[in-house]
C-alpha positions as CSV (number, residue, x, y, z in Angstrom):
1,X,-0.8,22.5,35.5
2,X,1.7,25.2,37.0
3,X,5.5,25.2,36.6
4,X,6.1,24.5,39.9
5,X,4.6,20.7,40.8
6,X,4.2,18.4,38.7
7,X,1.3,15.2,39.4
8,X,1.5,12.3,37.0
9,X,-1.9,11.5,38.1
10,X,-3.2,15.0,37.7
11,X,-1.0,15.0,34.3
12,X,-3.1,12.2,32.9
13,X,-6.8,13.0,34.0
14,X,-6.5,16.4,32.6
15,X,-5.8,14.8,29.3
16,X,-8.3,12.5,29.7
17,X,-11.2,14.9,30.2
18,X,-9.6,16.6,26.8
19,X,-10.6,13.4,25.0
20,X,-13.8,12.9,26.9
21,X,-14.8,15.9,25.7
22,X,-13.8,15.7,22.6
23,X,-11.6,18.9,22.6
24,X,-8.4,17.5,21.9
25,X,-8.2,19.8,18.6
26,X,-8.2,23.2,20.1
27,X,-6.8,22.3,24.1
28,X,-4.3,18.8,23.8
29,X,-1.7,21.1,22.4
30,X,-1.6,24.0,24.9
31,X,-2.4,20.9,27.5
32,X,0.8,19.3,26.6
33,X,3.0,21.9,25.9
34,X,2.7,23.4,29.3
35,X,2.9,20.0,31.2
36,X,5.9,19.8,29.4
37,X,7.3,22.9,30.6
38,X,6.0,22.2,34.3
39,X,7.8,19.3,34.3
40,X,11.0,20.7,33.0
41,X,10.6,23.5,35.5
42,X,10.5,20.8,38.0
43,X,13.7,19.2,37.0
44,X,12.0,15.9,37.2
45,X,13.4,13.9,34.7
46,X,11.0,10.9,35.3
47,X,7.7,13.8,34.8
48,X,9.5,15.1,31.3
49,X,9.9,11.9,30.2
50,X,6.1,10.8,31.5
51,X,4.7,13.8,29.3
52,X,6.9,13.0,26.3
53,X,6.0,9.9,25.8
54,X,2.4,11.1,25.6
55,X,3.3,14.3,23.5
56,X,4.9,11.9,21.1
57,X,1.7,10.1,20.4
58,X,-0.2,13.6,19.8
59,X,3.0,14.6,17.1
60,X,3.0,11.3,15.2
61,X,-1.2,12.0,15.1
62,X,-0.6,15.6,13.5
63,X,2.1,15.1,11.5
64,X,4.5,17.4,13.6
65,X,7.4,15.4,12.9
66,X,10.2,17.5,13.3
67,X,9.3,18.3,17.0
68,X,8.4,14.4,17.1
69,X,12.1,14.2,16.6
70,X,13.6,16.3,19.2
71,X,11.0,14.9,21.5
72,X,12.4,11.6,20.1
73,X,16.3,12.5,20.7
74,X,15.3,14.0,24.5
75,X,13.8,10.9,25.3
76,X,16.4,8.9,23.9
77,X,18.6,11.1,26.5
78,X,16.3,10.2,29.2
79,X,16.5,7.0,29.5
80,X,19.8,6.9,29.6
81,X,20.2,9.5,32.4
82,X,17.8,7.5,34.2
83,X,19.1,4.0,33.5
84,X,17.0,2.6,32.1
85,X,18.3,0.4,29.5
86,X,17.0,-2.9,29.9
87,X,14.6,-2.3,31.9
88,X,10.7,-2.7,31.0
89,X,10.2,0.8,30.8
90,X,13.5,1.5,28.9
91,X,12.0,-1.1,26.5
92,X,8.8,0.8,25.8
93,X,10.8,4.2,25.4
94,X,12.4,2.6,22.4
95,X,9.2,1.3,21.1
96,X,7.3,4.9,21.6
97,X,10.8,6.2,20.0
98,X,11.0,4.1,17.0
99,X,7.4,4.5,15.9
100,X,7.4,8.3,16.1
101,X,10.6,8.2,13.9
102,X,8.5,5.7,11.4
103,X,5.9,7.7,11.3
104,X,8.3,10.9,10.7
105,X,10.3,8.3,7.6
106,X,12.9,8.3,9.3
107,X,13.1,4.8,8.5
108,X,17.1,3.8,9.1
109,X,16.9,5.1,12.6
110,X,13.7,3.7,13.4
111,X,14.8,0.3,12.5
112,X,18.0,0.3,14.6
113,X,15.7,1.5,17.2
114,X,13.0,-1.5,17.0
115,X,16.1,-4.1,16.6
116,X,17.3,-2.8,19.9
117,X,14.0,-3.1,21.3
118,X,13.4,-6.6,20.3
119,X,16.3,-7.5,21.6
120,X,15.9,-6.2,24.9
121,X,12.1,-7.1,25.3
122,X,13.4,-10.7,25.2
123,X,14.3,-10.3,28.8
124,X,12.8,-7.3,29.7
125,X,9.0,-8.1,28.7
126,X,7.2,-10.9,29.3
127,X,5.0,-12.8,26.6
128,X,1.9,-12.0,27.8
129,X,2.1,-8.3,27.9
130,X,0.6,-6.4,24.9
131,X,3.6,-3.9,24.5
132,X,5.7,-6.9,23.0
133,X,3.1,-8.0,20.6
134,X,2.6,-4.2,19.7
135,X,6.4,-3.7,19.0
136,X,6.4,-6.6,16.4
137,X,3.2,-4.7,15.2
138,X,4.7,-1.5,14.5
139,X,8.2,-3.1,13.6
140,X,5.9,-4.9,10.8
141,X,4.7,-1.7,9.7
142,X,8.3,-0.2,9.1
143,X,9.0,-3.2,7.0
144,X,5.8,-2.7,5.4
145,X,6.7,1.0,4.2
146,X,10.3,-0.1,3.2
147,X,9.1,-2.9,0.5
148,X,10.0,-5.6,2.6
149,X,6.5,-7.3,2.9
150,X,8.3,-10.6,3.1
151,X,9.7,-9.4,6.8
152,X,6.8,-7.2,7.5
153,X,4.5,-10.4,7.5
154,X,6.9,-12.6,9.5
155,X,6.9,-9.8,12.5
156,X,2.8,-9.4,12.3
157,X,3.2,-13.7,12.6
158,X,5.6,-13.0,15.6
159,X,2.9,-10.6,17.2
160,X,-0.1,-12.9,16.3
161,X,1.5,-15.6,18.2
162,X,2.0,-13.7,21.3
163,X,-1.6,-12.2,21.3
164,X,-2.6,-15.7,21.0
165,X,-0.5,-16.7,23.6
166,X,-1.4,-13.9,26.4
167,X,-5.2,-13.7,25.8
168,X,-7.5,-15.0,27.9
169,X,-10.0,-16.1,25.4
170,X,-8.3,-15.8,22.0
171,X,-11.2,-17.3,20.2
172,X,-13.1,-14.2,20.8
173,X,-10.3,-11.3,20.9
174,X,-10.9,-8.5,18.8
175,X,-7.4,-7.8,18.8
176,X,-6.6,-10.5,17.5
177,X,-9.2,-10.6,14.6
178,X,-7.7,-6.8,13.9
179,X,-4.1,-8.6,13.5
180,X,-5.5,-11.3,11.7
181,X,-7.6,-8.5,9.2
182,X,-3.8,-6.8,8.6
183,X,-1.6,-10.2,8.0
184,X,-4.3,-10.8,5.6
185,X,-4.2,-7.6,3.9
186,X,-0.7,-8.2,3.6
187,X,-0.6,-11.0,2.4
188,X,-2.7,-10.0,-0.4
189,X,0.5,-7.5,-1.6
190,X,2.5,-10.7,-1.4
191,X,0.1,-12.4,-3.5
192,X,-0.6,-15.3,-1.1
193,X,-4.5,-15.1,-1.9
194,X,-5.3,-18.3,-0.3
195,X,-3.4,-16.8,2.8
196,X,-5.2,-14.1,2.8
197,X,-8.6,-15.3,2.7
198,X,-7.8,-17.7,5.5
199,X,-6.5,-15.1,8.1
200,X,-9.7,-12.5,6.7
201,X,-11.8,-15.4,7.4
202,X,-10.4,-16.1,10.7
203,X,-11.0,-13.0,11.6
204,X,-14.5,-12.3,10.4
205,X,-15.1,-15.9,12.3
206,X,-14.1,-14.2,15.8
207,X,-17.1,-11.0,15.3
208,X,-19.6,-14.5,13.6
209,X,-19.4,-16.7,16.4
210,X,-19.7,-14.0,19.3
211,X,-22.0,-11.6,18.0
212,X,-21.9,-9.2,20.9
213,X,-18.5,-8.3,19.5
214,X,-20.2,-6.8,16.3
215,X,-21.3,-3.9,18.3
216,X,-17.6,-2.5,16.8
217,X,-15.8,-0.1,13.9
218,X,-13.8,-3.2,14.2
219,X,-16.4,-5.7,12.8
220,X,-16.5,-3.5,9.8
221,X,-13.2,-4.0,8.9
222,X,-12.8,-7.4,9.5
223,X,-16.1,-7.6,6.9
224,X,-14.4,-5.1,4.6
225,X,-11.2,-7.2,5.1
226,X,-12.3,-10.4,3.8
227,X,-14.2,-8.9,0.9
228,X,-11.2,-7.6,0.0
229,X,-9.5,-11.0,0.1
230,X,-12.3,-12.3,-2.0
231,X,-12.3,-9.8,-4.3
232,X,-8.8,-9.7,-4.9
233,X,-9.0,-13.9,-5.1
234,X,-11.3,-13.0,-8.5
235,X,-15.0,-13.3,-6.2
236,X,-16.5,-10.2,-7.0
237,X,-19.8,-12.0,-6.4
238,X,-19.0,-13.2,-3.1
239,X,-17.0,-10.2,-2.0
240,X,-19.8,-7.5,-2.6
241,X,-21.9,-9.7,-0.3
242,X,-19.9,-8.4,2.8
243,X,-18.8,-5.1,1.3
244,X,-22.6,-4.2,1.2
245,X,-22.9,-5.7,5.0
246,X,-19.9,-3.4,5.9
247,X,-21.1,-0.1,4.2
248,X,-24.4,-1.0,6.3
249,X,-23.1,-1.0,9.2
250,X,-21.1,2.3,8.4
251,X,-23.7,4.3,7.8
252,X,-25.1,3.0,11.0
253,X,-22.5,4.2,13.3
254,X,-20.4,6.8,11.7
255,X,-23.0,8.0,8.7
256,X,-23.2,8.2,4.9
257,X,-21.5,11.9,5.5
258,X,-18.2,10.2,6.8
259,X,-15.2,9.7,4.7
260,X,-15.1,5.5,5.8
261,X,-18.6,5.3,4.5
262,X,-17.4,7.6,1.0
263,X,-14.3,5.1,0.6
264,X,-16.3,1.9,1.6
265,X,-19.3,2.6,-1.0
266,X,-16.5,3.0,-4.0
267,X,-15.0,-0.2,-2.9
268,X,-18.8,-1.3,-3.5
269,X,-18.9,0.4,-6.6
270,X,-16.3,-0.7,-7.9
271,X,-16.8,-4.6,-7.0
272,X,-20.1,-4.0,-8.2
273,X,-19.1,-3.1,-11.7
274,X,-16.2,-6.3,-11.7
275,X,-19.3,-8.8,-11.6
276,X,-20.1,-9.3,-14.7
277,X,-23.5,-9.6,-16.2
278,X,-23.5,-13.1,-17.8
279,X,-26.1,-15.1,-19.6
280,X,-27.3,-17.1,-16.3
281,X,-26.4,-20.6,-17.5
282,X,-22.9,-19.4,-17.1
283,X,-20.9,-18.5,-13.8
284,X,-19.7,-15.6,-13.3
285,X,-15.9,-15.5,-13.3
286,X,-13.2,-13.0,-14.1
287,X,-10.4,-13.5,-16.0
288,X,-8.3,-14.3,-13.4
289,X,-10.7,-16.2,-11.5
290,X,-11.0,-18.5,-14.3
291,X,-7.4,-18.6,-15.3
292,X,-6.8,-19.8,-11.5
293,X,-10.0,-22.3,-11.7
294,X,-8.5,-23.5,-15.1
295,X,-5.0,-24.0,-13.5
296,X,-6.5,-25.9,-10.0
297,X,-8.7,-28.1,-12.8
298,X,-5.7,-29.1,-15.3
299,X,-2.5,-28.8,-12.8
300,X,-2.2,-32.3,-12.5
301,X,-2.5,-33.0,-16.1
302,X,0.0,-30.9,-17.0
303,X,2.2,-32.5,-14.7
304,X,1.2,-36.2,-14.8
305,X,4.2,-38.3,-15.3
306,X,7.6,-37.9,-16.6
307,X,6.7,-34.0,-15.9
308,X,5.6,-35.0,-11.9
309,X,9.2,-33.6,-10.4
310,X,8.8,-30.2,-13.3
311,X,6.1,-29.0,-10.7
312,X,8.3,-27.7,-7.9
313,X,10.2,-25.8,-9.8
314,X,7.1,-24.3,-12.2
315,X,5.7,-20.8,-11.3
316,X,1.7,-20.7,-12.8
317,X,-0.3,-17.8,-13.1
318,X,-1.5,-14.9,-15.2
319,X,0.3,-11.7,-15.7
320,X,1.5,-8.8,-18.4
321,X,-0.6,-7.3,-20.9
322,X,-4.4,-7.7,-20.6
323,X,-6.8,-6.1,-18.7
324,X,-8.0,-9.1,-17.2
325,X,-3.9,-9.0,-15.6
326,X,-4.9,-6.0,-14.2
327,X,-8.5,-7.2,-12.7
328,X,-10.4,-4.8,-14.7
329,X,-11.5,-7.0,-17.6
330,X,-15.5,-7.0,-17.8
331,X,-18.1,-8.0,-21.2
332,X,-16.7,-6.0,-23.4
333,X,-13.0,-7.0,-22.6
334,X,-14.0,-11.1,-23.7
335,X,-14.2,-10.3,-27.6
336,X,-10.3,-10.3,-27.7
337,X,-7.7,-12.2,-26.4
338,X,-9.9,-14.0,-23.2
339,X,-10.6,-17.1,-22.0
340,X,-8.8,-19.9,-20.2
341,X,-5.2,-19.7,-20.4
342,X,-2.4,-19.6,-18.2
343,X,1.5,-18.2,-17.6
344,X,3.6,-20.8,-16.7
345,X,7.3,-19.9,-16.0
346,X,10.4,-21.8,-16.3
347,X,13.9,-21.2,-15.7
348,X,16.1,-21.7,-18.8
349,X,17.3,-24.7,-18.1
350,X,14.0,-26.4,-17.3
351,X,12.8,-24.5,-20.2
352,X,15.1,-26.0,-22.2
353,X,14.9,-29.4,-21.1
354,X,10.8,-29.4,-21.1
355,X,9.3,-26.6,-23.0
356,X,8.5,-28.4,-25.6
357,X,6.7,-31.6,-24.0
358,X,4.5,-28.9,-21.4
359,X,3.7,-27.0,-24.1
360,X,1.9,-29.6,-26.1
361,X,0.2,-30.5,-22.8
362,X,-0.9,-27.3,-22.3
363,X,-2.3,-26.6,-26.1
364,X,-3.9,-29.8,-25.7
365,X,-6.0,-28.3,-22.6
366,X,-9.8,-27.8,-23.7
367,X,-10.1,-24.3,-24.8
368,X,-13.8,-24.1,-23.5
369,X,-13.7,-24.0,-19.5
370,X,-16.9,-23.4,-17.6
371,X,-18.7,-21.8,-20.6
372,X,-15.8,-19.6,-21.4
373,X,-14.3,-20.0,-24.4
374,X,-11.0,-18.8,-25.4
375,X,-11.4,-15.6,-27.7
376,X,-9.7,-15.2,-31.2
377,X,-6.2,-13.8,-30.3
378,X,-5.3,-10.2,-31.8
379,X,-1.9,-10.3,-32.8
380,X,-0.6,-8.5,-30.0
381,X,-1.7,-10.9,-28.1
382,X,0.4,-13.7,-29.0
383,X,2.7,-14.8,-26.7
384,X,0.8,-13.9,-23.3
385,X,0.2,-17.0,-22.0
386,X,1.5,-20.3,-22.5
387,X,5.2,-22.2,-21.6
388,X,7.8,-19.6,-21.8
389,X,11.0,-19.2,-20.1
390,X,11.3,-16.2,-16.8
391,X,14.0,-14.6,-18.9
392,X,11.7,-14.5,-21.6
393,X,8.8,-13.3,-19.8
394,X,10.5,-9.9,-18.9
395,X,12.3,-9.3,-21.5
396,X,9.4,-9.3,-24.2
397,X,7.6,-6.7,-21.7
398,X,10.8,-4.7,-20.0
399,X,13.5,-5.8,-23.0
400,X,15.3,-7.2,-20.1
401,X,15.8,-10.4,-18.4
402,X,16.3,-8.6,-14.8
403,X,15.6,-5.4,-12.6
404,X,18.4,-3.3,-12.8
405,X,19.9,-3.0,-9.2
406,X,19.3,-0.7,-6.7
407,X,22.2,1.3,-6.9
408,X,24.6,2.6,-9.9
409,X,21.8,2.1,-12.6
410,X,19.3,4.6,-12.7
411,X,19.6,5.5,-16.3
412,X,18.3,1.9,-17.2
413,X,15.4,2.4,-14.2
414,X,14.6,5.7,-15.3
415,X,14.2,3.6,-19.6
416,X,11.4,1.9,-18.0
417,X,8.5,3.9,-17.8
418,X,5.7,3.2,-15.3
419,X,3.0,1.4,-18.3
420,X,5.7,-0.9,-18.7
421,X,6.6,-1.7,-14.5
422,X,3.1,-1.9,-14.4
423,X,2.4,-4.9,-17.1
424,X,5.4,-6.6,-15.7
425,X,4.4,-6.5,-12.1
426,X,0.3,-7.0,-12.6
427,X,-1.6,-10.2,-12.1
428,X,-1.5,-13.0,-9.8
429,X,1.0,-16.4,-9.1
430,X,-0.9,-19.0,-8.2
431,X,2.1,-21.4,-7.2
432,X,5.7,-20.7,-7.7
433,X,7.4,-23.5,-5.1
434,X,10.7,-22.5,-6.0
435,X,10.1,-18.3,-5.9
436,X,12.1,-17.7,-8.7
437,X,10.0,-16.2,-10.7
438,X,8.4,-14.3,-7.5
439,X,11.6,-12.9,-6.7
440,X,12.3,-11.4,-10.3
441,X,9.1,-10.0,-10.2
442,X,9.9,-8.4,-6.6
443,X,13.1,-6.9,-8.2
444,X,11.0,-5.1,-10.7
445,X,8.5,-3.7,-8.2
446,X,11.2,-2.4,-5.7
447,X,12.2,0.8,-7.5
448,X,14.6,2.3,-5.9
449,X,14.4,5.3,-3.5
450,X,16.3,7.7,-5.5
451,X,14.9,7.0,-8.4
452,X,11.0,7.3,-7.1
453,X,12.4,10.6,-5.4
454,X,13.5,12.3,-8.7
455,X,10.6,11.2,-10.5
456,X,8.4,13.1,-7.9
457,X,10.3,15.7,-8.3
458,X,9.8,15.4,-12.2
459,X,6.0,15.0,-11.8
460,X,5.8,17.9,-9.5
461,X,7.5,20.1,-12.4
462,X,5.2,19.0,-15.0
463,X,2.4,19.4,-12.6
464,X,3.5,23.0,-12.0
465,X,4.4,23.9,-15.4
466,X,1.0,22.2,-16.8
467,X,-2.0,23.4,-14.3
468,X,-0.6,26.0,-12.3
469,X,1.2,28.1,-14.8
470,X,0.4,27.4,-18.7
471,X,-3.0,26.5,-18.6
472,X,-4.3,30.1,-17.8
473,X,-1.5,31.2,-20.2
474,X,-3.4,29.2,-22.8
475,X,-7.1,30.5,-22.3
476,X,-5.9,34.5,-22.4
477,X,-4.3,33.8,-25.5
478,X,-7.6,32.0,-26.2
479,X,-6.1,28.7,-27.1
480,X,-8.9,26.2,-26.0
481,X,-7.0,23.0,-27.6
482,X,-4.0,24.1,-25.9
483,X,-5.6,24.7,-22.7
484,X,-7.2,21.5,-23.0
485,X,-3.9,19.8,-23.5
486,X,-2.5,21.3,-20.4
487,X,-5.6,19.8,-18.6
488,X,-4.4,16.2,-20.2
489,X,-0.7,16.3,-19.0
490,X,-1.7,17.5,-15.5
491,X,-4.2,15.0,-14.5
492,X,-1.8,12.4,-16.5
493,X,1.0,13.5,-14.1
494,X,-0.8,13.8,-10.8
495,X,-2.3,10.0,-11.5
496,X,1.6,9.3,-11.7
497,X,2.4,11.5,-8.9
498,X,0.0,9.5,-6.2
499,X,1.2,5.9,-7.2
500,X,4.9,7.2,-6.5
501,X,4.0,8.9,-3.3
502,X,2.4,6.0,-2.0
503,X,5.7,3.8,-3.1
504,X,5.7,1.0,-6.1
505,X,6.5,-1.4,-3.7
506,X,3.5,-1.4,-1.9
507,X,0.9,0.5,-4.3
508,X,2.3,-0.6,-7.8
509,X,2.6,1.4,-10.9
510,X,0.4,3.3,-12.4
511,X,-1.1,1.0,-15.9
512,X,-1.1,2.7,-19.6
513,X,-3.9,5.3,-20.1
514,X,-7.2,3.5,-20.6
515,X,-6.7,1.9,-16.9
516,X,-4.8,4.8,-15.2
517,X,-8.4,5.8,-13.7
518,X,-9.6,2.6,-13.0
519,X,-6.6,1.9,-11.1
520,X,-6.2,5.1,-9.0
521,X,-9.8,4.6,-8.5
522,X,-8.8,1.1,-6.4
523,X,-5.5,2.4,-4.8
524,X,-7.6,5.5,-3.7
525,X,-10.3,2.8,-1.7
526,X,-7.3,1.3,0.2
527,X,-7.1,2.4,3.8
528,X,-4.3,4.5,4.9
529,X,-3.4,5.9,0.8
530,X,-1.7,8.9,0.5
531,X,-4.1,11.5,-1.5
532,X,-6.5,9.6,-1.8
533,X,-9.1,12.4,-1.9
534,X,-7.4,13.7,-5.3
535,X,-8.8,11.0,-7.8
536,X,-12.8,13.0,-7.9
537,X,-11.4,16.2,-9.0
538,X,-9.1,14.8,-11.6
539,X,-11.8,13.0,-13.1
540,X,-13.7,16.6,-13.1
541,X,-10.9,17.9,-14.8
542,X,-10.4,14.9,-17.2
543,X,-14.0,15.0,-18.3
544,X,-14.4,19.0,-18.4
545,X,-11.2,20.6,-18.5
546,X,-12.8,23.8,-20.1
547,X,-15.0,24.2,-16.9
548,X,-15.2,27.8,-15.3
549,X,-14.2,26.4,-12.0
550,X,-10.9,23.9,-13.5
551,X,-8.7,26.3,-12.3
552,X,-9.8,26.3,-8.5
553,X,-9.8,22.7,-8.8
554,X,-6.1,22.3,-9.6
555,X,-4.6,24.8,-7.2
556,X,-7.4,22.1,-4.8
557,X,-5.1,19.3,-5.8
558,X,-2.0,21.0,-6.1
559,X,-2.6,22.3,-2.3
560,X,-3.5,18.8,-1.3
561,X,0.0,17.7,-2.9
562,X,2.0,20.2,-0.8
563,X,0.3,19.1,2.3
564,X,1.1,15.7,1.7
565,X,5.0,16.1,1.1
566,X,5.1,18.5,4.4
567,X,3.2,15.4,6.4
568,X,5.7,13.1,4.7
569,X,8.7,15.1,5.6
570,X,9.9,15.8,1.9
571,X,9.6,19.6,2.0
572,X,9.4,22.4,4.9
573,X,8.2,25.1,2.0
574,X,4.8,26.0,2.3
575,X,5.3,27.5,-1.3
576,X,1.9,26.9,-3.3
577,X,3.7,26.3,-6.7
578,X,4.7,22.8,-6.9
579,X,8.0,23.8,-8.8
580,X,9.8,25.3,-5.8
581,X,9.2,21.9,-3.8
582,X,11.3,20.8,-6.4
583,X,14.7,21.2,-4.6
584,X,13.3,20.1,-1.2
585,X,12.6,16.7,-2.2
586,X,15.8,15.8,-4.6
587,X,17.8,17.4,-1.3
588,X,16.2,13.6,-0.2
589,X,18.1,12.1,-2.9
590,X,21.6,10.3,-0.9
591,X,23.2,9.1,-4.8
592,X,25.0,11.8,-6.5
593,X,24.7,10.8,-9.8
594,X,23.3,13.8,-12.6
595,X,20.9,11.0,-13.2
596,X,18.5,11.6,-10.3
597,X,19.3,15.6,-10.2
598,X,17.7,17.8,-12.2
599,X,18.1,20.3,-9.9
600,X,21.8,20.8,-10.5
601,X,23.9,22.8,-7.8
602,X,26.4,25.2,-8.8
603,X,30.2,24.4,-8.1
């Protein structure tokens, strides 16, 4: 490519072969960088804007986001020079724009950017182009990383539709079945399992019915999809049937040396260990399997009658303290506090007016349920499950009736530590017509930004002060137990550190100790989690934290850490010691409150 002609044509065969030839690593970078400067040299406009809107697509891939942005304002400038706003190609400037700026967190911007864009492409692009189902797509995505699953699943609908609509033979598009896969995913953060396991299924139905679509890394997700669903729906049975199909067909294409086949067989693991071994006259269920069986055998019972009209308004389902609220209950979790029970929720004035009457309904349930009957209750388990008021619900977990809101209370966000988010946010609804309760429990799940910011910032302290700086401190002064301590409080903090990288709203909190494993164990099998390589080596460290090599393996994850706060555009420092990121990421933080600053400028 010289400085002096530029050829779109020639522009994108050359970066063709790159791919073809799988060199894009070493020679897409020099590739585009020099297009880019031919076609400045050129003064073409229309050439530097053809070669941004590919080098855009290589930045958001490699995590260069702060060129991504120049690139981003430049073709921003572009279009305008070359008018063309409201135009179809205008249209997908914006798109290419906002998704590089999503993908960079620059989440504000990006959103005006895919509002503007959906407003054009109402005129601009026709239904049956791809571009305009992909905008909804990515705009779903942004709404997705922001805690607004609610929106994100309504613009993935809004894209599902028009796929539908444009292809040829939707019964048998594996774009759609890929669409289908994520709404169902989704879905299953909303905790709409039954939605969920119809779109998975749907889309495991496309690859079923026309087999010579299997021949696809898509297939595999669509399998790993719906075992998810069923999994998550409490049918680990079922579920490891097609996780085992899907890590098959992994090791066939990509091989057991990849890192889909590494995260796919710990999803097996992991479902393998949730079916419990049961005398055989006796199904297998988890707890919340059978809590939802119990509550689709008895719901009409409990609201027979003079209650009929109380079951619009009632939210049902299990959640708080338990493991089996968490989905990791197993044998040895059924001595105590197990069986068939439910949560059923009430605001206080239905509460009021029929808490009494559906509680006696609900003791006088059969407290044997598909050979499961209901364990002796400890006595901190009393009060889990039964009639009880929303108010009531959080309170006896948070001490209070509501989330604090988003602005102008951190010091009551920052009383509630994560164990504590975690019981009050765990579980599953099974119906809530009325999405009060829902909606409270939303509140509690969406911490806010400045808030998850300091603690990072707090968990990268402890982190440094712990592993990277006190722990060889400990062992030259020949202080095993306090080395071994260190060892505790780091892998304690990291565990924190991942859940609140990966945002409460859409990963959850990290549970008390005796889960904290088994739960990063789960968020580290979901696709697309941030450090989700870090959970092996912090079980090493948790189970030998004397070992020669402990040291090596926390600078491992504390390097891992840095990386990941570069990628997600919370520091520039490629400082090793996790205090100095400190300042970088509270310089994130937009409220001014001491609260969320314990990096305190001078005056």
């Amino acid at each position: 490519m010289t400085r002096h002609d530029f050829s779109a044509e020639d522009f994108y065969r050359g970066l063709d072969e790159i791919f073809a030839h799988h060199e894009a690593a070493t020679k897409a970078l020099p590739y585009l960088q020099s297009a880019l400067a031919s076609a400045r040299a050129t003064q073409d406009l229309t050439a530097e804007l053809t070669v941004i809107s590919e080098f855009l697509g290589f930045d958001r891939s490699h995590g260069r986001h702060e060129h991504s942005r120049e690139l981003s304002e430049r073709a921003l400038d572009l279009r305008t020079q070359l008018h063309l706003e409201n135009t179809p190609e205008g249209t997908i400037i914006l798109i290419n724009v906002a998704t590089a700026l999503r993908q960079a967190q620059d989440y504000t911007r990006a959103r005006t950017l895919y509002e503007r864009a959906v407003t054009e492409a109402h005129h601009t692009l026709p239904d049956t182009d791809r571009q305009k189902a992909a905008l909804y797509n990515n705009f779903s995505m942004l709404l997705s990383d922001t805690g607004d699953l609610p929106g994100s699943r309504e613009q993935l609908l809004h894209a599902l539709t028009l796929m539908r609509a444009s292809s040829p033979a939707p019964e048998q598009d594996p774009d759609i079945a890929t669409t289908l896969t994520n709404l169902g995913l989704l879905e299953l953060q909303l905790e709409d399992t039954s939605s969920a396991l119809e779109h998975t299924h749907a889309a495991l139905s496309i690859y079923e019915e026309h087999p010579e679509l299997q021949e696809s890394a898509h297939y595999t997700s669509a399998l790993a999809g719906y075992a998810q669903a069923l999994f998550v729906s409490g049918e680990p049975a079922h579920a490891l049937e097609y996780y085992e199909k899907a890590l098959a067909l992994i090791e066939k294409y990509y091989g057991k040396s990849s890192d889909y086949y590494a995260t796919t067989l710990e999803n097996v693991q992991l479902v393998r260990a949730a079916v419990p071994s049961t005398p055989a006259d006796r199904e297998h269920l988890s707890g919340l399997q059978l809590s939802r069986a119990y509550w689709e055998e008895y719901a009409d019972t409990l609201f027979a009658g003079d209650l009929r009209e109380l079951r619009d308004r009632a939210a049902v389902g299990l959640s708080g303290h338990g493991s089996e609220c968490y989905g990791f209950d197993d044998e040895l979790s059924r001595d105590h506090d197990f069986g068939p029970r439910l949560c059923i929720w009430l605001t206080n004035e239905d509460f009021a007016q029929y808490g009494p009457a559906l509680s006696a309904r609900y003791d006088a349930l059969p407290s044997t349920f598909r050979g499961y009957m209901r364990s002796a209750t400890s006595p901190r388990g009393q009060g889990r499950s039964g009639v009880m008021s929303i108010d009531s619900f959080f309170e006896s977990i948070t001490g209070m009736s509501h989330a604090p809101d988003q602005t102008g209370e951190e010091h009551l966000w920052l009383s509630l530590d994560e164990a504590t988010l975690a019981a009050a946010t765990n579980g599953e609804v099974f119906a809530d017509p009325l999405g009060a309760f829902s909606a409270r429990r939303r509140g509690f799940r969406l911490m806010p930004e400045d808030v998850r910011l300091y603690l990072i910032s707090q968990r990268l302290g402890m982190a440094a002060q712990t592993g990277q700086y006190n722990y060889a401190r400990m062992l030259s002064r020949s202080d095993r137990a306090a080395a071994v301590l260190c060892v505790s409080e780091f892998v304690q903090t990291v565990c924190s550190l991942v859940f609140l990288v990966n945002s409460p709203a859409s990963a959850g909190y990290l549970p008390y100790y005796k889960w904290q494993f088994a739960a990063l164990r789960r968020l580290s099998s979901r696709m697309g989690t941030r450090l989700a390589d870090v959970g092996d080596t912090l079980e090493k460290l948790a189970t030998c934290p004397l070992d020669a090599h402990a040291q090596e393996w926390i600078d491992e994850v504390c390097g891992k850490i840095g990386r990941q706060l570069r990628a997600d555009g919370l520091t520039t420092s490629t400082d090793s010691f996790l205090e100095w990121q400190r300042p970088y990421v509270e310089a994130h933080i937009a409220s001014s409150s001491p609260l969320v600053h314990s990096i305190q400028e001078e005056a």
